[in-house]
Structure formats: structure tokens, C-alpha cells
C-alpha positions in Angstrom: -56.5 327.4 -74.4 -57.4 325.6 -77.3 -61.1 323.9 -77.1 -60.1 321.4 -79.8 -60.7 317.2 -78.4 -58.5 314.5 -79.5 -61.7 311.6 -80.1 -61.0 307.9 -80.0 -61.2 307.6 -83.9 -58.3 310.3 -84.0 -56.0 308.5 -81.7 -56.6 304.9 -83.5 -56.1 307.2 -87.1 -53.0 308.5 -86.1 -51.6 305.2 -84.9 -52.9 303.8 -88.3 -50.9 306.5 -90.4 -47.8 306.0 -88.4 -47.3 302.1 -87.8 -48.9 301.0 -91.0 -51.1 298.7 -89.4 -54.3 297.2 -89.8 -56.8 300.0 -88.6 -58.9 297.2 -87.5 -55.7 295.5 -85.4 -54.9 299.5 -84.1 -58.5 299.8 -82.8 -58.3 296.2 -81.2 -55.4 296.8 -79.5 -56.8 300.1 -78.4 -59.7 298.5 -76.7 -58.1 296.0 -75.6 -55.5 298.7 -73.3 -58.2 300.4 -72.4 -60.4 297.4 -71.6 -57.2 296.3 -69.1 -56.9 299.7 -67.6 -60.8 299.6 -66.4 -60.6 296.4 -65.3 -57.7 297.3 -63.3 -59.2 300.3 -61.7 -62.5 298.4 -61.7 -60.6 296.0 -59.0 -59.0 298.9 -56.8 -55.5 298.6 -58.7 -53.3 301.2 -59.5 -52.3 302.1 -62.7 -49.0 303.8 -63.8 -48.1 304.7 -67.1 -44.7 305.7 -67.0 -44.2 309.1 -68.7 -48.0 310.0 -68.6 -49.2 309.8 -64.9 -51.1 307.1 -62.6 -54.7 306.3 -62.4 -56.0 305.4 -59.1 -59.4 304.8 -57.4 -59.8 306.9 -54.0 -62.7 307.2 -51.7 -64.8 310.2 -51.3 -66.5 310.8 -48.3 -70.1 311.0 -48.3 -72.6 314.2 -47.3 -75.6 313.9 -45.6 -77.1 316.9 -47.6 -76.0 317.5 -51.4 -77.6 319.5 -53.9 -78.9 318.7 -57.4 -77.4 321.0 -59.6 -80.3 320.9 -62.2 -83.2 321.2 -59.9 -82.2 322.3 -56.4 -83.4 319.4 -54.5 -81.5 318.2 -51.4 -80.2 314.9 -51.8 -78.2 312.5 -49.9 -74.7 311.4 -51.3 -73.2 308.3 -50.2 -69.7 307.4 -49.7 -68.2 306.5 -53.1 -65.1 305.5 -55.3 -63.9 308.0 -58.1 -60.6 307.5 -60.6 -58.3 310.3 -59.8 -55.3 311.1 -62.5 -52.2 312.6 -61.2 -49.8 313.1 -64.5 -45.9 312.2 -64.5 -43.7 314.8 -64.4 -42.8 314.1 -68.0 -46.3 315.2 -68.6 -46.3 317.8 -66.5 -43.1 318.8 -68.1 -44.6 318.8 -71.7 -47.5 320.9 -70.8 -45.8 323.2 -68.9 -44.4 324.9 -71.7 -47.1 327.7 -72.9 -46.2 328.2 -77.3 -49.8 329.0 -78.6 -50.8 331.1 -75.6 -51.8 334.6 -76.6 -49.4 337.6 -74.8 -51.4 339.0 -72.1 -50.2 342.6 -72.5 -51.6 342.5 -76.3 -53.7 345.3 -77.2 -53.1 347.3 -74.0 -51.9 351.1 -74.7 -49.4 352.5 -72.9 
């Protein structure tokens, strides 16, 4: 797997390159879908990009006994909302296909 990111300034770079536009109208517009999707989410909404996957907000049930991860300590969690992404099958289609991955049986003797 390939620990490379793909950063906001990449994205709004590439878009630049390709459409010719502005980079200061590609980062706008950027924020601006981005700005829409939170809001959406923000207000319970579902959001489906067709192609890519949906964003939704689902619940997750509190405990009456976490634990901090840093230090240990027993805390309580609360009942709260988290954005789950389940990817289009276009997506899931795309990714599926392994090229870069290395062959498992490499450098094993026979």
C-alpha cells in the first residue's frame, strides 16, 4: 500500500492544470463543495455523490466505561453522531483492481 496523501493544494493544483482556470476560482469552488457537503451532514442529510459513495451521519451508542487511550483513565462516553462513508460501487470497482501491489510469493525459495 502506498503511504503517499493526496492534500487539498494537490487536488485544487490538479484541477488548475487541467481546466485552465483561475487557481483562485478552482480553490473557491473547492470550498465552496466542501462547505455544502458539511453543512449538509451538519443538518443530518445524506449526501450521495454518484460514482464515489454516500456520506451519512449515524448514531453511535454510548458506554458507560471507555478508556483513554493516552493515559488509561476510565471515562464515560456519551451517545454521539459520526459521518460514516460507504463508497459506490464504481469506487469500489476502481480500487478493487490491485497493479502496484507487490507478488506475495516474491523472494520465497522453492
Amino acid at each position: 500500500m502506498r503511504g503517499e496523501k493526496l492534500t487539498k493544494a494537490d487536488i485544487i493544483d490538479s484541477v488548475y492544470l487541467k481546466s485552465g482556470m483561475n487557481r483562485l476560482n478552482v480553490r473557491a469552488i473547492y470550498d465552496l463543495i466542501f462547505t455544502e457537503i458539511k453543512g449538509a451532514l451538519a443538518g443530518g442529510r445524506t449526501v450521495e455523490l454518484r460514482g464515489v459513495g454516500t456520506f451519512e451521519v449515524r448514531v453511535r451508542k454510548g458506554r458507560k466505561v471507555a478508556r483513554n487511550p493516552r493515559t488509561g483513565e476510565a471515562v464515560p462516553a456519551p451517545p454521539h453522531r459520526v459521518v460514516a462513508f460507504r463508497p459506490g460501487q464504481e469506487l469500489k470497482l476502481s480500487v478493487w483492481k490491485i497493479q502496484d501491489a507487490p507478488d506475495p510469493d516474491a523472494g520465497k525459495k522453492e
